[in-house]
C-alpha positions as CSV (number, residue, x, y, z in Angstrom):
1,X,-19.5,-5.6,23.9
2,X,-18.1,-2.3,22.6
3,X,-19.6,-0.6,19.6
4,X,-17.8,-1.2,16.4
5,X,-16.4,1.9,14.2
6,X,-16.1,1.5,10.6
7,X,-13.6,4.2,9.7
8,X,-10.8,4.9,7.5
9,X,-8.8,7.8,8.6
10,X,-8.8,9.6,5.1
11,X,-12.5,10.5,4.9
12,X,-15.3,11.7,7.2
13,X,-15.0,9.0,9.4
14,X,-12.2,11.2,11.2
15,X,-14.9,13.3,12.6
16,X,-16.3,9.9,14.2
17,X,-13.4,9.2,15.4
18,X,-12.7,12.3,16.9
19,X,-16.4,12.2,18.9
20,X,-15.4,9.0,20.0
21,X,-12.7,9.6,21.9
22,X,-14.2,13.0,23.2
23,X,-16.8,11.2,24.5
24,X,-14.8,8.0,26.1
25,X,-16.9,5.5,25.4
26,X,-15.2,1.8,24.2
27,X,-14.9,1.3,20.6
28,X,-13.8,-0.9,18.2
29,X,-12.1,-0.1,14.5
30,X,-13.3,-1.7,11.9
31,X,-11.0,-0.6,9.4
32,X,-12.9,-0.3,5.8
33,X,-10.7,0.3,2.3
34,X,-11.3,2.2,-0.2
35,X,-9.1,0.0,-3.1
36,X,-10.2,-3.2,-2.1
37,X,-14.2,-3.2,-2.9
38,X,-14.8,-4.0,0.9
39,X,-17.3,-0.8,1.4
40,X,-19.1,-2.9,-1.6
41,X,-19.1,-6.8,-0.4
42,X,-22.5,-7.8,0.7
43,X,-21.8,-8.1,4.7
44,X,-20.9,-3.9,4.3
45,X,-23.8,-2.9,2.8
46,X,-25.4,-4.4,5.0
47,X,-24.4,-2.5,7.4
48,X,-24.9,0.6,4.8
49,X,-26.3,0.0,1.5
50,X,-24.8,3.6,0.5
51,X,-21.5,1.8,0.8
52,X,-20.3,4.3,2.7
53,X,-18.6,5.1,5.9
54,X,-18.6,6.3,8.4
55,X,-21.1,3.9,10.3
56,X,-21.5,2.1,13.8
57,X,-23.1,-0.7,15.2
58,X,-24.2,-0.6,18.7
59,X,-25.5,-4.0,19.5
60,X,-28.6,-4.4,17.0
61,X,-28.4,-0.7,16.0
62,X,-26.6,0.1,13.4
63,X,-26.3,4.2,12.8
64,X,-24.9,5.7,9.1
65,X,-24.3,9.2,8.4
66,X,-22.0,11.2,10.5
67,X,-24.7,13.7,11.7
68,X,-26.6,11.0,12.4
69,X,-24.1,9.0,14.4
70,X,-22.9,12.2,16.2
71,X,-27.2,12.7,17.5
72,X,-26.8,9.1,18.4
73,X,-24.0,9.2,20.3
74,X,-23.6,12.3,22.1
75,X,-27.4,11.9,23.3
76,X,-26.7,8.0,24.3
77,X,-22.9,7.6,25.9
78,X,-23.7,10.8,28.6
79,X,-20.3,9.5,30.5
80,X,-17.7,9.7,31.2
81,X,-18.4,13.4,29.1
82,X,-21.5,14.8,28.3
83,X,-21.5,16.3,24.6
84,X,-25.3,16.9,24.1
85,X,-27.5,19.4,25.7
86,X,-30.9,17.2,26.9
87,X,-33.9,17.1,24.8
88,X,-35.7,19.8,27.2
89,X,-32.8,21.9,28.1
90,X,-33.3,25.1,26.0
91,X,-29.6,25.2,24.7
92,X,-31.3,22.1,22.3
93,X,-32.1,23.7,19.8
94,X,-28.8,25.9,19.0
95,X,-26.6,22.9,19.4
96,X,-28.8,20.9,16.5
97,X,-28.7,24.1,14.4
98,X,-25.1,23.1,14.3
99,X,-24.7,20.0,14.1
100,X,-27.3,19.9,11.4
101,X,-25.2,23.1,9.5
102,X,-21.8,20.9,9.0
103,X,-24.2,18.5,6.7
104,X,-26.6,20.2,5.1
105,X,-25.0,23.6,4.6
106,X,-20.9,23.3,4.8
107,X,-20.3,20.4,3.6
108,X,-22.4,21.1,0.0
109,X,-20.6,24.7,0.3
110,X,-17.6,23.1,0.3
111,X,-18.2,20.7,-2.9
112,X,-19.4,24.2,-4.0
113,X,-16.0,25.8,-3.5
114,X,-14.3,22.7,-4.8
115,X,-16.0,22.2,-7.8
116,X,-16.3,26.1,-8.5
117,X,-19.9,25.0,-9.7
118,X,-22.8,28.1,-10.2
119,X,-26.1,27.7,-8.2
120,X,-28.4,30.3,-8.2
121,X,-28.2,31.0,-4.1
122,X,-32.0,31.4,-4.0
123,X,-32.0,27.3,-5.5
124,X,-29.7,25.9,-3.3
125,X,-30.3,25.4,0.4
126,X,-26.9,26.3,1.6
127,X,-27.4,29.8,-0.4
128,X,-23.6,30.2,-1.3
129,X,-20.6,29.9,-0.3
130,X,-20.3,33.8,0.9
131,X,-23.6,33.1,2.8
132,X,-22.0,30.1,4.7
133,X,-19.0,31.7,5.2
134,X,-20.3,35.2,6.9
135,X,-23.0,33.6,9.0
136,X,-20.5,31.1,10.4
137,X,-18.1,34.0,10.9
138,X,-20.5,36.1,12.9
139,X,-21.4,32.8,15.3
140,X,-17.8,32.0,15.7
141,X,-16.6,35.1,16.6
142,X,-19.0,34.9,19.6
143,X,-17.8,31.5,20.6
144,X,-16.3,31.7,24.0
145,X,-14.8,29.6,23.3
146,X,-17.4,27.1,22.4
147,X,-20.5,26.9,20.4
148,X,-22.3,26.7,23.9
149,X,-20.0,28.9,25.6
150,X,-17.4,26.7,28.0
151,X,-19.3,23.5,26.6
152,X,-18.0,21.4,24.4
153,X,-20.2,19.8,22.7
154,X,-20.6,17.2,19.5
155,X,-21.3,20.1,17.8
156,X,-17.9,21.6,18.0
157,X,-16.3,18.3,16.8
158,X,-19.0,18.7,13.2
159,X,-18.0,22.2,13.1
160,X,-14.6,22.2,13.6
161,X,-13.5,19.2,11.9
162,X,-15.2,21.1,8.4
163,X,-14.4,24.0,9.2
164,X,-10.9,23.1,9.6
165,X,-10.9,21.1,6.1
166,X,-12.3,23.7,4.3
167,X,-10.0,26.5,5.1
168,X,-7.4,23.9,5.3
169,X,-7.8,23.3,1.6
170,X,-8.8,26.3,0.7
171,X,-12.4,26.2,-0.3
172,X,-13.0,28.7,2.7
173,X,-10.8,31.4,2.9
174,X,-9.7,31.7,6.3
175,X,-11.6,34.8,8.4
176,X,-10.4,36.1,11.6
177,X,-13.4,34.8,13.0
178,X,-12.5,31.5,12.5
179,X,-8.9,31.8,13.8
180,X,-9.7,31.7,17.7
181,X,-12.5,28.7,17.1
182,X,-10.3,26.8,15.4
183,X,-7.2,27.0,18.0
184,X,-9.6,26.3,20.4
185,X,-11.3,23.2,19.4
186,X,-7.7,21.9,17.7
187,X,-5.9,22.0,20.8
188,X,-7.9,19.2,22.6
189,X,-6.0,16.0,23.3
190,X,-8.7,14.2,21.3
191,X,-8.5,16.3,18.4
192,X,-4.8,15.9,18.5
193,X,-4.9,12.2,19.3
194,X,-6.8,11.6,16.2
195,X,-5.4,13.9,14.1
196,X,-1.7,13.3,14.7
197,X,0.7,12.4,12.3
């Protein structure tokens, strides 16, 4: 049985999508609506009471969050490519430090950005949206052209899938150390695959 995919292609569920195919593992769609109360009929939330997607099922498991799912499924489906340094190999603990950061720290910049919203940087845990913008400038300009250097990892697919949305819509402005990152990571055939059209 493959694992089932609850997506719709206008939300985060892209970034899902996206690790899916980098990872080549068989999948199923399970295409979920925004308009037609589906993400809030009872067989949904069970799946995910947040009524929310993106989420997976994997046999009896059933994964929500995309951070979540991205832990889940770079560290289970190892082939046909390997997305997810092992639990002792010391490059761990860089690679959840950002896949962590598109979560908890760019995606509330972003709502920051959007919303143009004031939070004393000392109160919120992203600090600001300056903050989040410099310190992901000065990793990115050492990415060569990865995160981890020549490995791509589900990292790389958090990262640059936000990063990529918020300069796209302009709630980062776009530095020249996100410039070679993003080329880098939107030139794969998955990204493009997913992305097209």
């Amino acid at each position: 049985m493959s694992l089932e995919f609850y997506h719709n292609p206008q939300s985060r569920a892209a970034l899902t999508h996206w690790l899916l195919e980098e990872i080549g593992c068989d999948y199923e769609i399970k295409s979920v609506a925004y308009e037609d109360g589906s993400m809030r009929t009872p067989e949904f939330l069970a799946i995910n009471p947040m009524g929310k997607i993106p989420a997976i099922r994997d046999g009896e498991t059933i994964v929500t969050e995309t951070t979540a799912i991205a832990i889940y499924l770079a560290d289970k489906c190892k082939t046909p490519n390997n997305l997810a340094p092992d639990i002792d190999d010391p490059r761990r603990g860089e690679y959840l430090r950002w896949v962590a950061y598109q979560s908890a720290v760019i995606d509330p910049a972003m709502m920051q950005a959007s919303t143009k919203v004031e939070i004393a940087r000392q109160s919120a845990g992203w600090g600001d949206v300056d903050l989040v913008m410099t310190v992901l400038e000065d990793r990115l300009s050492r990415a060569n052209p990865y995160l981890l250097g020549d490995w791509f990892t589900a990292a790389d697919v958090l990262i640059g899938g936000a990063l990529g949305w918020a300069t796209q819509f302009g709630m980062f402005e776009m530095r020249a150390g996100f410039e070679n990152y993003l080329k880098a990571v939107q030139s794969r055939p998955a990204f493009k695959k997913v992305f097209a059209g």
